[in-house]
C-alpha positions as CSV (number, residue, x, y, z in Angstrom):
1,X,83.2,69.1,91.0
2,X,83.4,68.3,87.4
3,X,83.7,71.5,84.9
4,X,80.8,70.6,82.4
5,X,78.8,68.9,85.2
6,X,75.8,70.9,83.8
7,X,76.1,69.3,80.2
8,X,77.0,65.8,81.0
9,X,76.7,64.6,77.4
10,X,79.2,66.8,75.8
11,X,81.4,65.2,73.4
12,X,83.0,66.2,70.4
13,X,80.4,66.7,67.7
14,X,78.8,69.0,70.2
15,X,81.4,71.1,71.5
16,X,82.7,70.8,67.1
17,X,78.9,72.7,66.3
18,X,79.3,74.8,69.1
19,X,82.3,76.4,67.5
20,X,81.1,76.6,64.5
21,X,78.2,78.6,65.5
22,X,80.6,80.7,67.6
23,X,82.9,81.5,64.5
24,X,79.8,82.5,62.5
25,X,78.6,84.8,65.4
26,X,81.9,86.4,66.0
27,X,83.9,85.9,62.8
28,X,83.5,89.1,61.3
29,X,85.8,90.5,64.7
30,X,87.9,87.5,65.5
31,X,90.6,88.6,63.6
32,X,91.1,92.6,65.7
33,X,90.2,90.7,68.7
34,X,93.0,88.1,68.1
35,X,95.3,90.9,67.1
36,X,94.1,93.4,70.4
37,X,94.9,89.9,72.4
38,X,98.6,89.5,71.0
39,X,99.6,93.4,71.2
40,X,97.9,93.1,75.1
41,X,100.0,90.1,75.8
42,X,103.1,91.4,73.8
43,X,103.0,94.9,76.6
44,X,102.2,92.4,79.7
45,X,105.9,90.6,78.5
46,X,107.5,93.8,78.1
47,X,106.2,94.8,81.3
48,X,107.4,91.7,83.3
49,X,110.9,91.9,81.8
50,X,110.7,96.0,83.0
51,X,110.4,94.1,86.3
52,X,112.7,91.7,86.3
53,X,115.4,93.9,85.1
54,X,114.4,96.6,88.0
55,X,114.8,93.4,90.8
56,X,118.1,92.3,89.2
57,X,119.8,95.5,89.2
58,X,118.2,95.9,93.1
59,X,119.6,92.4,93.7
60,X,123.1,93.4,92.4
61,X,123.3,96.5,93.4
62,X,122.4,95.2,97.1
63,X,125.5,92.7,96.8
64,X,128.0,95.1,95.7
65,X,127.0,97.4,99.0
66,X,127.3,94.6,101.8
67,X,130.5,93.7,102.8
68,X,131.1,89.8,103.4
């Protein structure tokens, strides 16, 4: 199934008005959404390294118990 199979005639003076018309409907807010998007992804990464931490220090922790 092709992505843009409902516009089959899309090339790049379309999709290059499209945008434009996009950044004149939404350009008064694209800058707090773009900055909302980077502090959102910016606590996702400090949440996965939280993670990662917690499993490492379970993974080490779980060596130093076992005896080999």
């Amino acid at each position: 199934m092709l992505p843009f199979a409902f516009l089959p005639n899309l090339g790049t003076p379309e999709l290059l008005i499209v945008g434009v018309v996009a950044l004149l409907i939404f350009g008064n807010r694209l800058p707090s959404v773009m900055r909302s998007l980077g502090k959102s992804v910016t606590e996702f990464k400090k949440g996965i390294s939280g993670i990662e931490d917690e499993v490492d220090q379970a993974v080490t922790a779980d060596k130093r118990s076992k005896p080999e």
